[in-house]
Every structure is written in structure tokens, then in C-alpha cells.
C-alpha positions in Angstrom: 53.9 32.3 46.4 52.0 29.6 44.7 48.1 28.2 44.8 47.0 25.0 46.0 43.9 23.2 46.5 42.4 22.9 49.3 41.2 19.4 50.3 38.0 19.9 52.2 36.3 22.5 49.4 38.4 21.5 46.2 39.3 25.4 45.7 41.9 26.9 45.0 44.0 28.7 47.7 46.9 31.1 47.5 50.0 29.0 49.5 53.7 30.3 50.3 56.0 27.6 50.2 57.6 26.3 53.6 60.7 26.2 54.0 61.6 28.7 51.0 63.4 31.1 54.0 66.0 28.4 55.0 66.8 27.6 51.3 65.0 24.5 51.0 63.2 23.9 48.1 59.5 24.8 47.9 56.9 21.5 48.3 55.9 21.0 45.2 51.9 21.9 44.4 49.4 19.1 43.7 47.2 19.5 40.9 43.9 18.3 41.7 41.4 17.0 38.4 38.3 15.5 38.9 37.7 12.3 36.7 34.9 12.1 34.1 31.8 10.8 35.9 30.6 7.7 33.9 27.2 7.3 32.8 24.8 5.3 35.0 23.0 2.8 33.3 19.4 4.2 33.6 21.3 7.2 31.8 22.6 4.9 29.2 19.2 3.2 28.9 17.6 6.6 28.4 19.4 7.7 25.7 19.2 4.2 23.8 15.2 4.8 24.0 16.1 8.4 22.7 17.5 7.0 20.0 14.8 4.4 19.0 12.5 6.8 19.4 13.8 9.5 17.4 14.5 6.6 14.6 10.5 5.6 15.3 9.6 8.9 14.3 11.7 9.3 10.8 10.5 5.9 10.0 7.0 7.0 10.9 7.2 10.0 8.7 9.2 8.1 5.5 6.0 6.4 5.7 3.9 9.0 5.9 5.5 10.2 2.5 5.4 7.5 1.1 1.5 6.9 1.4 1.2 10.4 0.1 3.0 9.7 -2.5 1.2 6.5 -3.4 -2.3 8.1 -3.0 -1.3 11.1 -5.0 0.1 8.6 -8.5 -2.8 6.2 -7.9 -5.4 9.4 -8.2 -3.6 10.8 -11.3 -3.3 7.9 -13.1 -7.1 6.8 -12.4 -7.9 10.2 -13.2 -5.9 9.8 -16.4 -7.8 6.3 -17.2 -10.7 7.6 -16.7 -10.5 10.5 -19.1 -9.0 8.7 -22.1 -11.9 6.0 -21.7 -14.6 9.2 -22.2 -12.2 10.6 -24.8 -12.6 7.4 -26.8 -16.0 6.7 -25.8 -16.6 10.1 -27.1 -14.7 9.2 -30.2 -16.6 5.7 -30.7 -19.8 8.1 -30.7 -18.7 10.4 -33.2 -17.7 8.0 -34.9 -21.0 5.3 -34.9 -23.1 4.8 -37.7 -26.7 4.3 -37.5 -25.3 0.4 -36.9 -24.5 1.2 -33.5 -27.1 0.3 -31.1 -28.2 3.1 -28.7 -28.2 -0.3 -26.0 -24.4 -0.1 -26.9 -23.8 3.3 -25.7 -25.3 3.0 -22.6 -23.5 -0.1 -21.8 -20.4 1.3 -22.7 -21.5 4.5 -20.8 -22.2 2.1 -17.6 -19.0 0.3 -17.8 -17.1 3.8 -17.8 -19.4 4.4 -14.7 -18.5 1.5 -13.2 -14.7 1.8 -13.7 -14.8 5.2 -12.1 -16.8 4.1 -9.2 -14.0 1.2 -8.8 -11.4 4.0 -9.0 -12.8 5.9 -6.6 -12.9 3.1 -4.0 -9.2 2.1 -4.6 -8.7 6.1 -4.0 -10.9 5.6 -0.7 -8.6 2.6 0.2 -5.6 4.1 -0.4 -6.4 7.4 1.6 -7.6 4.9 4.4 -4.2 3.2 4.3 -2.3 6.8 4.9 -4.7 7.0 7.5 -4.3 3.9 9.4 -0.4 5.1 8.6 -0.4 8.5 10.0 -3.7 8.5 11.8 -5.3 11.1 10.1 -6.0 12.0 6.4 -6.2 16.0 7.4 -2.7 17.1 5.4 -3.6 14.1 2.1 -3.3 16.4 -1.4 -6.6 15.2 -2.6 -9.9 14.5 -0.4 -11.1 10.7 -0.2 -14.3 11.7 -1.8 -13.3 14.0 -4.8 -16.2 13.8 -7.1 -15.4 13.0 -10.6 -16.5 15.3 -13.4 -19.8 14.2 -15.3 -20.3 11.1 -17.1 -21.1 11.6 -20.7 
């Protein structure tokens, strides 16, 4: 007793050997695998554009990150500039003598207006750049439009 396979269904079938009651040998039994099926090309094409894809999006996301990141140092350190020009503007006023011109502060007061205004448009451009990266500026740390704290 033995198994086979049969070759119209590819099963397996239980098989006596002929022959096994005149003392010839038994036929030997065939083994039957079927070969690995090779890839088509549409297949192989597929999984290429799989594979650009999936790289398409970590690239897209490094980016991402990376405009975060960007957006976040530029708004600390303009946030940073922008306080220690009102700590020594405040110092420069405690400090001022009846020499000092009121004209002065206020110009000096301006120019620390102006500098923050320019600060707050390279913020804006910076945001708009992570937003022209990842088209949306929903999940940025800090909002575009932050108001500063009051002037002196």
C-alpha cells in the first residue's frame, strides 16, 4: 500500500503496488511538486510603485518634521530677540538722564515695533512654508498669528 498522485486532480490517492503478488518489485511512486509561480511583470511593477510610494511618504513626513522643527527654533529665538531688545530698552530707560530725548525713546520704542513686526512675518513665512510642505498648518506648535506681548 502506498499513495500516489493522481494526474487529472493533482491529489493524492491510496495505490497498491502491481505486481507485489508475483514478487516483483513495487513501481516506484512519483512525487509530484508544483514549481514556484514567477511574478508577472505588472506584479513586479506594482510592488516597485509600492515601494516608491511608501519611500514618498517617509520623505514626505521627514519633511514635515523638519519644517516643524524649523518654525518652532525660528519662533523661540525671535521670541528671545525680541525680549532682550525690551529688557535693554527698559534698561536704557532706567537708566536715561534728563539728556535723553523723549524723541529717542519713541524711536527706539518704533524700531523694537518694527523688528517684531519683521519677526512675525518671517514666523508667517515659515508656517506658510510647512504648509505648502504638508498642506495644512492644522498640527504647527505655535499659530501663524501669535500676538506678541505689549510693547513698552
Amino acid at each position: 500500500m502506498g499513495f500516489a498522485f493522481e494526474d487529472a486532480t493533482g491529489l493524492p490517492s491510496i495505490v497498491s503496488p502491481e505486481g507485489t503478488s508475483q514478487g516483483q518489485s513495487p513501481r516506484p511512486l512519483a512525487l509530484h511538486v508544483d514549481p514556484e509561480p514567477t511574478p508577472s511583470p505588472e506584479v513586479e511593477i506594482g510592488e516597485i510603485m509600492l515601494k516608491v510610494q511608501r519611500f514618498a511618504d517617509e520623505t514626505a513626513d521627514d519633511a514635515r518634521r523638519q519644517a516643524r522643527s524649523v518654525i518652532a527654533d525660528a519662533q523661540v529665538e525671535a521670541a528671545s530677540i525680541v525680549a532682550r531688545a525690551r529688557r535693554e530698552a527698559e534698561e536704557l530707560t532706567a537708566q536715561t538722564t534728563p539728556q535723553l530725548a523723549p524723541e529717542a525713546v519713541t524711536k527706539l520704542c518704533t524700531a523694537i515695533e518694527e523688528f517684531a513686526d519683521t519677526n512675525r512675518v518671517l514666523v508667517e513665512e515659515l508656517v506658510q512654508l510647512r504648509q505648502s510642505l504638508s498642506g495644512s498648518y492644522a498640527d504647527t506648535p505655535v499659530s501663524p498669528r501669535t500676538p506678541l506681548p505689549p510693547s513698552l
